[in-house]
C-alpha positions in Angstrom: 122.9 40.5 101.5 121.6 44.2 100.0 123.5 44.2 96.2 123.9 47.6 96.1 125.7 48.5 99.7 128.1 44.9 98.8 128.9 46.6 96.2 129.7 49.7 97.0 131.7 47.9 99.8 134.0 46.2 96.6 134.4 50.0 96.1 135.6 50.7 99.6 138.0 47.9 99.8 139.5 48.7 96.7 140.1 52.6 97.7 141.0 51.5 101.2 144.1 49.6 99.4 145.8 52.5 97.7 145.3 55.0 100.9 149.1 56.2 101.9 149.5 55.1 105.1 149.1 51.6 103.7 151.6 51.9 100.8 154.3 54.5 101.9 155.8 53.7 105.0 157.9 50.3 103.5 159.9 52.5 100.2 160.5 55.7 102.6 164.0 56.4 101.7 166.9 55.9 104.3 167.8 59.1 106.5 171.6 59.6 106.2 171.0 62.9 104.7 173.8 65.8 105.5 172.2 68.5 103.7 168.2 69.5 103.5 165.5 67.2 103.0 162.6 68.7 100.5 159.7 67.3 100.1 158.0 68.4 96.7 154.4 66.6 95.5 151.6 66.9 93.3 148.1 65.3 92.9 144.7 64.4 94.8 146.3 62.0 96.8 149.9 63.9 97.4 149.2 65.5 100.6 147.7 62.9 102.4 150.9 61.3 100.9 153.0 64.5 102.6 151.0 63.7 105.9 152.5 59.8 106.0 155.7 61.1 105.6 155.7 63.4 108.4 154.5 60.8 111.0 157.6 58.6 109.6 160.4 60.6 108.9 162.0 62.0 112.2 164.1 65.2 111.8 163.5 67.6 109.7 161.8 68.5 106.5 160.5 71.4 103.8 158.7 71.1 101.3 156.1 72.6 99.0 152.9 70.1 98.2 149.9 71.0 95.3 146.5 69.4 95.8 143.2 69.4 94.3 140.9 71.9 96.2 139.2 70.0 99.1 142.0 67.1 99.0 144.4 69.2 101.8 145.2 67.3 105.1 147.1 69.3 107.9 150.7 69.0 107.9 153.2 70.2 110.3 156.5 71.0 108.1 155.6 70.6 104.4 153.3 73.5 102.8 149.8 72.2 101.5 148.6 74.1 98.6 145.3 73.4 97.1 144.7 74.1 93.0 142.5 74.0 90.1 142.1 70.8 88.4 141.2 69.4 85.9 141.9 72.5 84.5 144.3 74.2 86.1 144.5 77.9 87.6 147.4 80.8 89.0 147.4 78.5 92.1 149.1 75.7 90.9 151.2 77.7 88.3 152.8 79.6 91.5 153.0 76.7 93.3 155.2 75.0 90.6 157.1 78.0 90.0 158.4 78.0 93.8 159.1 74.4 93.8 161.0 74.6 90.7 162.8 77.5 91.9 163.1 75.4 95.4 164.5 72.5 93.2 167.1 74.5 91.5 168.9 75.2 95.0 169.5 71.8 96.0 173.2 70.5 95.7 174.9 67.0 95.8 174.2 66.9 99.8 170.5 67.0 99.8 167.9 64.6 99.6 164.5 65.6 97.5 161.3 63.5 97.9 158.7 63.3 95.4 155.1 62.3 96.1 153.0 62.2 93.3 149.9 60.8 91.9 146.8 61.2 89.4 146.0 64.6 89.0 149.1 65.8 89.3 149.1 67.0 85.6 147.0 69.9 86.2 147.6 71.1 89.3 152.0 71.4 88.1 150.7 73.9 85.4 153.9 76.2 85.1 153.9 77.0 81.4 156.8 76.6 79.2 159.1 79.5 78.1 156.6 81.8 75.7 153.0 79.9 76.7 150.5 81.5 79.2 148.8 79.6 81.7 145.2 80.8 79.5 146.4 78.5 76.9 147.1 75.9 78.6 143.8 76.0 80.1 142.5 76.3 76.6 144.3 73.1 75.4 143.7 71.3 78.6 139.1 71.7 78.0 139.7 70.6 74.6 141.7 67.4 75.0 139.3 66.5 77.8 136.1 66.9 75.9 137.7 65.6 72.3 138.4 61.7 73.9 141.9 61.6 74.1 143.7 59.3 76.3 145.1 59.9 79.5 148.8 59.1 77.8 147.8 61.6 74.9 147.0 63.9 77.3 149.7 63.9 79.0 151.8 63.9 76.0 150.7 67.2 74.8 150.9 68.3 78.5 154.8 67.4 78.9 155.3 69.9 75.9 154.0 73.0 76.9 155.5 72.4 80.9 158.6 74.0 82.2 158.2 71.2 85.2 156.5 67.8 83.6 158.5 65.5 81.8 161.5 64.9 83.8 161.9 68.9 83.7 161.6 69.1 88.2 164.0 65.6 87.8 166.6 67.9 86.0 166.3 70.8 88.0 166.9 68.9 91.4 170.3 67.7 90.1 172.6 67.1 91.6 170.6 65.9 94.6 169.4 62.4 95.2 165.8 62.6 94.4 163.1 59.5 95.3 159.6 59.7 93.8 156.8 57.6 95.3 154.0 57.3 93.1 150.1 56.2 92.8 149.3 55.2 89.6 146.2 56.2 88.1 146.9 55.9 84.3 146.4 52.9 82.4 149.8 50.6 81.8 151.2 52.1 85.0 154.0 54.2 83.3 155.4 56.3 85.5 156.3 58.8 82.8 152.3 59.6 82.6 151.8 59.6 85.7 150.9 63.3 86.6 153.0 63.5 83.4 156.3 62.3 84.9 157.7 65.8 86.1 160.5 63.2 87.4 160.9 60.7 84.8 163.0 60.7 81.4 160.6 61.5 79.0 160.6 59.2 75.3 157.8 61.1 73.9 158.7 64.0 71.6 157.4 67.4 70.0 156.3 65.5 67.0 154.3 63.0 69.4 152.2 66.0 70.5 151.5 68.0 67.5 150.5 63.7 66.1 147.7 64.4 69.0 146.1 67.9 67.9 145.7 66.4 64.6 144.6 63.0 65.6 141.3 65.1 67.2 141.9 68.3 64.6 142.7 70.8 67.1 144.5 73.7 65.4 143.8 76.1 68.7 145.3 77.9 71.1 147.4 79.0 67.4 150.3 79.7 70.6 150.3 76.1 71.4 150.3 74.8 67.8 153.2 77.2 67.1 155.3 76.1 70.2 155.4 72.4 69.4 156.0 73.1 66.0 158.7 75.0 67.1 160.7 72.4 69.1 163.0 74.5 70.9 163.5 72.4 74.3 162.8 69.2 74.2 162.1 67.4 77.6 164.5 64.8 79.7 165.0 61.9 77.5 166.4 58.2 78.8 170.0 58.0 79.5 170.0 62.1 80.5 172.4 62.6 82.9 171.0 65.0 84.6 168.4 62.0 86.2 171.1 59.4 87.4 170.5 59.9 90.8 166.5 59.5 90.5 165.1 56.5 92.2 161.3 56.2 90.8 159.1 53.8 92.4 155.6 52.8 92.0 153.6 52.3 95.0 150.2 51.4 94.7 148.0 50.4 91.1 144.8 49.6 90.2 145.4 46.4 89.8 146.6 45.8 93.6 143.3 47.2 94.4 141.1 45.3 92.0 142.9 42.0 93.4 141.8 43.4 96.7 138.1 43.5 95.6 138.5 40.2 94.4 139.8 38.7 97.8 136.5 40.2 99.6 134.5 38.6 96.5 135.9 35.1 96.8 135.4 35.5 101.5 132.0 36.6 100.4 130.8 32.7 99.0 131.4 34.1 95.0 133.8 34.2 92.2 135.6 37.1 91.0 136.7 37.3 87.7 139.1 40.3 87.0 138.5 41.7 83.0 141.9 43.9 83.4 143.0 46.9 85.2 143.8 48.8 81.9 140.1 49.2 80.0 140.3 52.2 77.9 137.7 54.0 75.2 134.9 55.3 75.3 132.7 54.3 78.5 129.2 53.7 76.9 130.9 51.4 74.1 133.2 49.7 77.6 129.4 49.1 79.1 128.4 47.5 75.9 131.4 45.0 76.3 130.8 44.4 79.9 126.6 43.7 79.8 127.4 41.2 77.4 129.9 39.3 79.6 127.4 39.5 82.6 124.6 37.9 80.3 126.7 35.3 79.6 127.6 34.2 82.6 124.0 34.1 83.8 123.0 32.8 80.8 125.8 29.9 79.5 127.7 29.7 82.8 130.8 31.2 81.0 133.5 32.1 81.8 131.9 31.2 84.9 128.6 30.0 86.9 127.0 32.3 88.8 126.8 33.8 91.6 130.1 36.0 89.9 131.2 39.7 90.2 133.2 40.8 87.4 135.6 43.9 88.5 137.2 45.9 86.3 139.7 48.9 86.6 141.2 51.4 83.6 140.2 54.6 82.1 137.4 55.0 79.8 136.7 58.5 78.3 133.6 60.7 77.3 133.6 62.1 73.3 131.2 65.0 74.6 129.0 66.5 72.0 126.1 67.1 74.5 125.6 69.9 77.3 124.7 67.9 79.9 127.0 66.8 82.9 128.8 64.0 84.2 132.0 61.7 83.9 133.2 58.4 82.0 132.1 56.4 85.5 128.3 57.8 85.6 127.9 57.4 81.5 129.4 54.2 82.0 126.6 52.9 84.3 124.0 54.8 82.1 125.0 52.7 78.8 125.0 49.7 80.8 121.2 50.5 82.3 120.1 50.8 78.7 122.1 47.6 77.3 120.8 45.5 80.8 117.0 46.9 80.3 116.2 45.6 83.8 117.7 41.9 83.2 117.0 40.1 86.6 120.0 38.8 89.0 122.5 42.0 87.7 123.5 44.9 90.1 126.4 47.5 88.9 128.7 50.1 90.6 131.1 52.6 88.7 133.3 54.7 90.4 136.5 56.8 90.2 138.6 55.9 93.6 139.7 59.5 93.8 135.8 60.4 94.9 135.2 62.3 92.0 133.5 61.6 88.6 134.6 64.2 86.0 133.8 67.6 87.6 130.7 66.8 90.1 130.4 65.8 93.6 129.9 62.2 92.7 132.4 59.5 92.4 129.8 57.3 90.2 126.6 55.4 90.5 125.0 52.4 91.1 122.1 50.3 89.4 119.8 47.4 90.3 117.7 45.5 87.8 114.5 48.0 89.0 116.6 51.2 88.2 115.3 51.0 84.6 111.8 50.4 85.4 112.2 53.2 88.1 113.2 55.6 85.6 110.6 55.5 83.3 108.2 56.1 86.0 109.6 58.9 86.6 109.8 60.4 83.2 113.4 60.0 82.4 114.5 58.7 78.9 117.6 56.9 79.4 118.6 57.2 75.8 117.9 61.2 75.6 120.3 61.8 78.9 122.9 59.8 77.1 122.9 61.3 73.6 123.2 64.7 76.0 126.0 63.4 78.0 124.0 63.7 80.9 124.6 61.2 83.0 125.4 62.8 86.4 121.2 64.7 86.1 119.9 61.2 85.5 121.5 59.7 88.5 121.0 61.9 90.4 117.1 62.0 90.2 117.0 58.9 90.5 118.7 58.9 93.5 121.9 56.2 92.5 124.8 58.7 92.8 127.8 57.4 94.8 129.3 60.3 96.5 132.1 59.5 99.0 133.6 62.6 98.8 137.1 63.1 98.4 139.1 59.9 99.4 142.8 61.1 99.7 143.8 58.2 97.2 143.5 57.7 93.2 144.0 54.3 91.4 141.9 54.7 88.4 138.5 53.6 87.9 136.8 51.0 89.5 133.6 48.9 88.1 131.8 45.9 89.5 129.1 43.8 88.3 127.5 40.9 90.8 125.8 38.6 88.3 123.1 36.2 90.2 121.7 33.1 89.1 118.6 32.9 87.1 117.0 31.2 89.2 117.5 32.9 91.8 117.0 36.5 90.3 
């Protein structure tokens, strides 16, 4: 067995669990439709989720779809459109604009279908009443560099949409409207996921402005103002305008982590699952995690080896350097400087949506000689962290992971095969 490509396997079963065609077909919603069917979706994984739909719903369908650029599929009736994200751009503020405008003309007859999943936050980037979409861009780079959460992203996000937080919910009323979604957000709340554009919102005004000055941001001064100023608040539970919303959540990371596991366990080993909801900052998650694989090579807890701990969640980046990279690569770099080389340990972190922060790469991998390696090539593991350069060290040393866009997006995805001593 090669370490590296069994791991990286892990990675493929895991992604291969969450694809659409595996999870849509069985909550499709019944047919008995008299008026239009509408199709409306956001997120990396949304349009692969509009293909599914087409090759299982006879009759027909409209619809208006926003992707990530590169994440399109062809489909015959519903429109594709591809969008900035993270930060988002005119393309997706058009896009939500039409299917807001779409959603406004449906009546009690009609049936609306929403597809959503992880990135879907950026790419719905209609501004509220008063913002422009240059400050939301603003906001949106300094949340992700500052180490916010995904839920206090999203948060803020909700506040300054006129189409998250239950907003495209409200606006399909009276219609019958069924959201499928693919979690990608730690806790699997469907009101974060791609910041609920069809689920009641409980967060408030005051919840986001409790953000900026968590992680002292006091600009965009527009944005500031606009929460301050309360005037709309989003959807809340018990809204009447969402009594005909069905919400229902398809696939999760932990579905997908329990698929790794399976292939572990038919593999001869044991899988030990540390939680699909791992959050904070990735180089301190590393920490955590190199000391649970020394002690199971070590002590034989919680476990004997041969083991492979998996893990899913969302760590984050605090970036004060000027390299590049994401939580998953900066994860595996921490982890290469805790492990120093340690015998009998192999690593892979990945993001099951293909891509790490804004690179090519969905993570990297590491094998006891990667640290050894690295010096003879010059690199100082502790200078590319310190400049949050993660994805520059990886990739000279050749360890990048980079699957390209999968079509799917359950969250992070780490695993660590932890050998016998003896053996290693």
């Amino acid at each position: 067995m090669n370490p590296s490509i069994f791991l990286n396997s892990l990675f493929e079963v895991a992604v291969a669990k969450a694809q659409p065609k595996q999870c849509i077909p069985q909550f499709l919603p019944e047919t008995r439709i008299t008026g239009r069917r509408v199709v409306f979706g956001a997120g990396k994984a949304s349009a692969a989720m509009a293909q599914v739909v087409e090759q299982h719903l006879t009759g027909a369908l409209e619809g208006l779809i926003v992707t990530r650029y590169g994440h399109a599929v062809p489909c015959q009736q519903i429109e594709i459109v591809e969008a900035g994200h993270p930060v988002p751009d005119n393309n997706g503020m058009e896009a939500s604009s039409r299917m807001l405008k779409t959603a406004e003309g449906l009546t009690q007859h009609d049936l609306a279908l929403c597809l959503i999943s992880g990135g879907g936050s950026s790419l719905l980037s209609l501004p509220a009443s008063g913002l422009s979409l240059e400050d939301k861009q603003k906001i949106t780079t300094v949340l992700l560099k500052c180490g916010a959460t995904i839920h206090e992203i999203n948060c803020v996000r909700k506040h300054l949409s006129a189409i998250k937080g239950g907003r495209l919910a409200a606006a399909c009323a009276p219609a019958k409207l069924v959201t499928l979604a693919i979690s990608d957000v730690v806790g699997d709340d469907l009101a974060v996921i791609a910041s609920g554009p069809t689920v009641a919102d409980p967060t408030t005004f005051a919840d986001a402005l409790a953000v900026l000055k968590k992680y002292n941001i006091s600009k965009p001064i527009s944005v500031k103002e606009h929460l301050e100023k309360a005037a709309v608040e989003t959807p809340k539970p018990g809204d009447l305008r969402l009594k005909n919303v069905e919400n229902h959540l398809i696939a999760t990371p932990q579905q997908s982590l329990e698929a790794a596991a399976q292939a572990v366990r038919e593999a001869g080993m044991t899988p030990v699952i540390l939680g699909d909801s791992i959050e904070g900052e990735a180089r301190e998650a590393a920490k955590e995690h190199a000391a649970i694989a020394r002690q199971i090579q070590e002590n034989g807890q919680p476990v004997s080896a041969p083991a492979v701990l998996l893990s899913g969640g969302e760590t984050s980046v605090t970036v004060r350097g000027s390299g590049a990279g994401g939580p998953n690569t900066e994860f595996m770099l921490s982890l290469l400087l805790e492990l120093q080389g340690q015998a009998g340990i192999w690593a892979i972190a990945c993001d099951t949506d293909g891509i790490d922060g804004t690179e090519e790469n969905a993570g990297a991998v590491i094998a006891p000689e990667s640290f050894e390696r690295s010096e003879n090539l010059g690199l100082n593991p502790s200078s590319f962290l310190a400049n949050n350069d993660s994805y520059n060290f990886f990739s000279v040393l050749g360890n990048l992971i980079s699957p390209g866009p999968t079509l799917t997006n359950v969250n992070d995805f780490r695993a660590i095969l932890v050998m016998p001593v003896e053996s290693a």
